[in-house]
C-alpha positions in Angstrom: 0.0 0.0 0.0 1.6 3.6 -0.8 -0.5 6.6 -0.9 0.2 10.4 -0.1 -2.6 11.9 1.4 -2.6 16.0 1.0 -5.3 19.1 0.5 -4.1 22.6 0.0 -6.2 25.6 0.2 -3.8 28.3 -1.9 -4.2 32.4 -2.1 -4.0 34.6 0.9 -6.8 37.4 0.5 -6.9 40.3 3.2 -10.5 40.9 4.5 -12.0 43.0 7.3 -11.7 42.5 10.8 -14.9 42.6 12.4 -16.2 43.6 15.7 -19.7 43.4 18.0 -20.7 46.5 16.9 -19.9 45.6 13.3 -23.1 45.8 10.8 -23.9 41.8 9.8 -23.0 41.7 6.8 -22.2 38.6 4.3 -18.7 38.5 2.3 -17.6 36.2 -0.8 -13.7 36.9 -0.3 -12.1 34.2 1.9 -11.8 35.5 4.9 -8.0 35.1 6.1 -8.5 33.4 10.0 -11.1 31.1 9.0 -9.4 30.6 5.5 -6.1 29.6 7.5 -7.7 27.6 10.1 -9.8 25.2 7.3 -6.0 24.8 5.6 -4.8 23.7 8.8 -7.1 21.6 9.4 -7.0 19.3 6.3 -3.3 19.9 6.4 -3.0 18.3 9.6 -5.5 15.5 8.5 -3.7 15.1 5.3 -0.2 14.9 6.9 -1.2 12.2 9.4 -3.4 10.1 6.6 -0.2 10.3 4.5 2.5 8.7 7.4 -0.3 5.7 8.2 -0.1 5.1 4.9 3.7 4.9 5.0 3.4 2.6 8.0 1.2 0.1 6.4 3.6 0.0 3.9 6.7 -0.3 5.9 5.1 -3.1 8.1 3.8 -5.2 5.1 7.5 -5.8 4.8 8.8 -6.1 8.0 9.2 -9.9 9.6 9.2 -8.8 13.0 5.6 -7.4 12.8 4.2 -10.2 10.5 5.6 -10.8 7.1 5.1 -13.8 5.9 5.6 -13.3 1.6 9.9 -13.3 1.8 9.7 -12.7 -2.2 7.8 -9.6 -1.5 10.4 -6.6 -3.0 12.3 -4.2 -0.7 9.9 -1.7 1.1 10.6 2.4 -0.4 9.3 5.3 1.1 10.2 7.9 -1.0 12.9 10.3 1.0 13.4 7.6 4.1 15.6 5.3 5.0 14.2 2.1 7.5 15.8 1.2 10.7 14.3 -2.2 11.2 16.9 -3.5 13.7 14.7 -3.7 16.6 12.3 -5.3 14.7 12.4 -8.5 17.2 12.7 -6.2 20.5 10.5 -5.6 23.0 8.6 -3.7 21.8 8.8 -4.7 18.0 10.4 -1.5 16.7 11.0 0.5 13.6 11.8 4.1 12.6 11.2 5.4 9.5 14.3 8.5 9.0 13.3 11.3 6.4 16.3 12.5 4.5 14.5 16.5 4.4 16.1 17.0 0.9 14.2 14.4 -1.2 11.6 16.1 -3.3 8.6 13.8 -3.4 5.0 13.2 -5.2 3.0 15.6 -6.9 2.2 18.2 -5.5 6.2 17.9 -4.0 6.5 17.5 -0.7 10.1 17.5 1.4 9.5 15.6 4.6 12.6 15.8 7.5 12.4 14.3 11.2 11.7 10.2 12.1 8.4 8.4 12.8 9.4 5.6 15.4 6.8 2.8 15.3 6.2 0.1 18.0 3.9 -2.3 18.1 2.4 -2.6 21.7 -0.4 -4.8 21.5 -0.7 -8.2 19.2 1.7 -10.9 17.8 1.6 -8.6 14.7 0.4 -5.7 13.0 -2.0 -7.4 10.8 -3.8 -9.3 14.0 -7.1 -7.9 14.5 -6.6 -5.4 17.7 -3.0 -4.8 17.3 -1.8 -1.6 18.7 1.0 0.9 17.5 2.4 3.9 19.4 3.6 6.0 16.8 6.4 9.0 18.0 6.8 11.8 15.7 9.7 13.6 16.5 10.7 16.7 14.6 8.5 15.3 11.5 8.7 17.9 9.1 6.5 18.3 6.1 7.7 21.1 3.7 5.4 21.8 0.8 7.8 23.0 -2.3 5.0 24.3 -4.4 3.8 26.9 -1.4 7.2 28.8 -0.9 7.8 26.0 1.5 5.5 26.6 3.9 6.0 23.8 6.4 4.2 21.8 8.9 5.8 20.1 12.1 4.8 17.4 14.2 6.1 16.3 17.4 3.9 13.6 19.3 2.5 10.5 20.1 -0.6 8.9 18.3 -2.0 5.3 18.5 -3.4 3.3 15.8 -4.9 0.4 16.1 -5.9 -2.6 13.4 -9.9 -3.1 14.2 -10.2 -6.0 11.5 -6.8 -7.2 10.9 -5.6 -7.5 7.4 -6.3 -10.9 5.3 -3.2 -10.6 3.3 -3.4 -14.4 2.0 -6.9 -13.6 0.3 -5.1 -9.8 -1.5 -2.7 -12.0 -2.8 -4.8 -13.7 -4.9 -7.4 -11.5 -5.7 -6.0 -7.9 -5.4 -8.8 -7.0 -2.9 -8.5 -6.2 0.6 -10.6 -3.6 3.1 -9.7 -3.2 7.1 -9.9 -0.2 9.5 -8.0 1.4 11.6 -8.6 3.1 14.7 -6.3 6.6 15.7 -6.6 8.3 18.3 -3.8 10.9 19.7 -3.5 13.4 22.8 -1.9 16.3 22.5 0.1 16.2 18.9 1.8 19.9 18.7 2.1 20.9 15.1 4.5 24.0 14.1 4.2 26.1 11.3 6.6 28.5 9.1 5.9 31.4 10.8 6.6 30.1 14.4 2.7 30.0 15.2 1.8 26.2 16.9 -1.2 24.4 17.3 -2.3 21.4 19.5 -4.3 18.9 18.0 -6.2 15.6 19.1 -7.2 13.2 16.7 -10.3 10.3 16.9 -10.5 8.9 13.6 -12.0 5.9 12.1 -10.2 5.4 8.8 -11.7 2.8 6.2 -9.2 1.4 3.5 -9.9 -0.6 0.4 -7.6 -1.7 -2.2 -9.0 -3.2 -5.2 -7.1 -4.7 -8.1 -4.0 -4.5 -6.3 -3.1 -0.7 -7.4 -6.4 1.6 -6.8 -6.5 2.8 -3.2 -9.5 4.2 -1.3 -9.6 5.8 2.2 -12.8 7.3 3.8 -12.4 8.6 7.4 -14.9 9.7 9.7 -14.6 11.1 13.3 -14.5 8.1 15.7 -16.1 9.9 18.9 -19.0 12.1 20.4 -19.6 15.4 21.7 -22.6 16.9 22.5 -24.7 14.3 20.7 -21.8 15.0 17.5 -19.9 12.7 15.7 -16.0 14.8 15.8 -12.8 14.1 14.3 -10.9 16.6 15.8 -10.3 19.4 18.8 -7.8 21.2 20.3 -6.1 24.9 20.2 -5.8 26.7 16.7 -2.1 28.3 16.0 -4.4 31.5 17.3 -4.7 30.4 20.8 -8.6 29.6 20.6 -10.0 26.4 21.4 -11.9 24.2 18.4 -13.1 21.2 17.9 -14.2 19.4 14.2 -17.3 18.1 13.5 -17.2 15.5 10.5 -21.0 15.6 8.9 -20.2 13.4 6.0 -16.9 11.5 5.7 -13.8 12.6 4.1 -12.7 10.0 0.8 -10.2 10.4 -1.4 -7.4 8.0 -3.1 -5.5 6.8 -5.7 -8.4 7.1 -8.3 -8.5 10.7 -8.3 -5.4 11.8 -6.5 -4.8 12.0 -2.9 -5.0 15.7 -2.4 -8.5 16.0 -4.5 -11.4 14.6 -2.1 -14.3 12.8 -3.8 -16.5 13.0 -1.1 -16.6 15.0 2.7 -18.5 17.7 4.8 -17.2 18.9 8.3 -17.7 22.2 10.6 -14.6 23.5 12.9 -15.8 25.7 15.7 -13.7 27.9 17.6 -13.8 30.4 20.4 -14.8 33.1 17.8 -15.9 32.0 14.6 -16.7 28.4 12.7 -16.3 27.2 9.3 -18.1 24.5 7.3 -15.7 22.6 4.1 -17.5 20.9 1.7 -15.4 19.2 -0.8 -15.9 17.9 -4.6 -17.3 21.3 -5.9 -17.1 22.5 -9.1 -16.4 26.4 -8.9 -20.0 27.4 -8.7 -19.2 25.8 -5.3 -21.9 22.9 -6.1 -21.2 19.0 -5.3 -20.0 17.0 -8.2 -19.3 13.7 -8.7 -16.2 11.8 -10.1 -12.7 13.4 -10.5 -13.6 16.5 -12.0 -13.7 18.3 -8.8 -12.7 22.0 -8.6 -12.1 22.3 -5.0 -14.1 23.1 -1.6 -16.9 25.3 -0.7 -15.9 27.2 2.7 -18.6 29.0 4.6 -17.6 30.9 7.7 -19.6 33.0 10.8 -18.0 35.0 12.9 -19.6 35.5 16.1 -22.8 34.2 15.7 -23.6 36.3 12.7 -22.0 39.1 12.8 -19.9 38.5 9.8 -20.6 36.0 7.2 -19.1 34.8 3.6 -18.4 31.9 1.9 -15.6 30.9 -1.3 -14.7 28.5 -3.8 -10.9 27.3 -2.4 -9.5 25.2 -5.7 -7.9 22.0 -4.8 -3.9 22.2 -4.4 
């Protein structure tokens, strides 16, 4: 399994700041706060889909967490190098080492740092209920295309296997679905301009692979809050607290390109305004099917109505 998982909202546009005693008043330029905060928020997503991913891969081919096909070729992660020598230790270990100069996928993507992954629970990784602890130190994501803007994680998240993988039966017929459980607590993400963020994840994260290439993961949040299914919460890179509501899960995949979401609806709320992302609109800003997809409608409300707009973000 190899995917990269990325979203990009792209042009900064300046826009009022409003106030209380502001007129309502509704606006069709993106406004720059709730603009940034829906690009953090599927860059964060994005980022963490796309190192799962990585893992899967990595562990497929790794005897100490379940290998069993030895004519399977060498395991690549574009940019890293794999330290598998504790691959038999207690915990089963492996960190993945970005090289931070290695251009990668399209759009590029530079990633630095080293993702260590143990496996804390089960015989295995592909044992239903197996648990990783996944440590993100100094993981780096640099984004080439975006005058290398960057993201940074450093943290611990858990994933765990809810089905298992059957990977006798995708040997012979190219076909295999599972899920997999994250949750984190606590991950702080950096950003270029020294700003930080803390962010807790509770994802459920459904993938398919069909005909041994075309890859397929849906996510959905994976617990509830006042009566609401969220994905996500924690304190924005402005200090405010937030938490993500996903109203229709987010899918995306090999089909149409990682960074180009078929399908997915959520609403961040924070202290002071929230913002609703639909995604797969065309630039009228209306759901469309397929891989023609423009980009993502994003709807904002600042303060219970004082100011409201909504844009047409294309897809990076």
């Amino acid at each position: 399994m190899k995917a990269h998982h990325r979203l990009f909202a792209l042009i900064i546009i300046s826009a009022a700041i409003f106030t209380s005693c502001i007129k309502p008043k509704n606006n069709t330029i993106a406004d720059p706060n709730a603009k940034q905060h829906n690009e953090d928020v599927s860059n964060t997503k994005s980022e963490s889909d796309n190192v799962n991913t990585d893992i899967n891969t990595v562990l497929n081919g790794v005897s100490g967490f379940g290998k069993t096909d030895e004519t399977s070729g060498l395991i690549n992660i574009c940019g890293a190098t794999i330290d598998s020598s504790q691959q038999n230790g207690t915990p089963k270990t492996i960190i993945i080492r970005f090289d931070g100069v290695t251009a990668c996928g399209n759009p590029l993507r530079i990633r630095g740092g080293e993702v260590k992954v143990e496996l804390i629970s089960g015989n295995k990784w592909s044992d239903a209920g197996a648990v990783l602890r996944v440590t993100h130190t100094n993981y780096k994501v640099t984004f080439v295309n975006l005058n290398n803007h960057f993201v940074t994680f450093n943290g611990v998240k858990y994933l765990t296997n809810v089905d298992g993988f059957d990977w006798i039966t995708y040997a012979f017929t190219g076909n295999v679905t599972t899920r997999i459980k994250e949750r984190t607590d606590g991950i702080t993400v950096a950003f270029e301009n020294g700003q930080t963020s803390v962010w807790n994840f509770a994802r459920l994260t459904t993938y398919a692979i069909t005909n041994y290439s075309t890859i397929t993961a849906t996510v959905n949040g994976d617990t509830t809050m006042a009566g609401k299914t969220i994905d996500s919460w924690g304190v924005t890179r402005f200090n405010t607290n937030f938490t993500t509501e996903m109203i229709t899960p987010w899918k995306s995949g090999t089909a149409c390109g990682w960074w180009k979401p078929t399908q997915g609806k959520y609403t961040s709320t924070t202290d002071n305004f929230s913002i609703t992302a639909t995604c797969s609109v065309n630039q009228s800003g209306n759901v469309v099917s397929g891989c023609g997809a423009y980009g993502y409608k994003i709807e904002w409300d600042y303060n219970n109505g004082t100011a409201t707009g909504n844009a047409v973000v294309q897809y990076f």
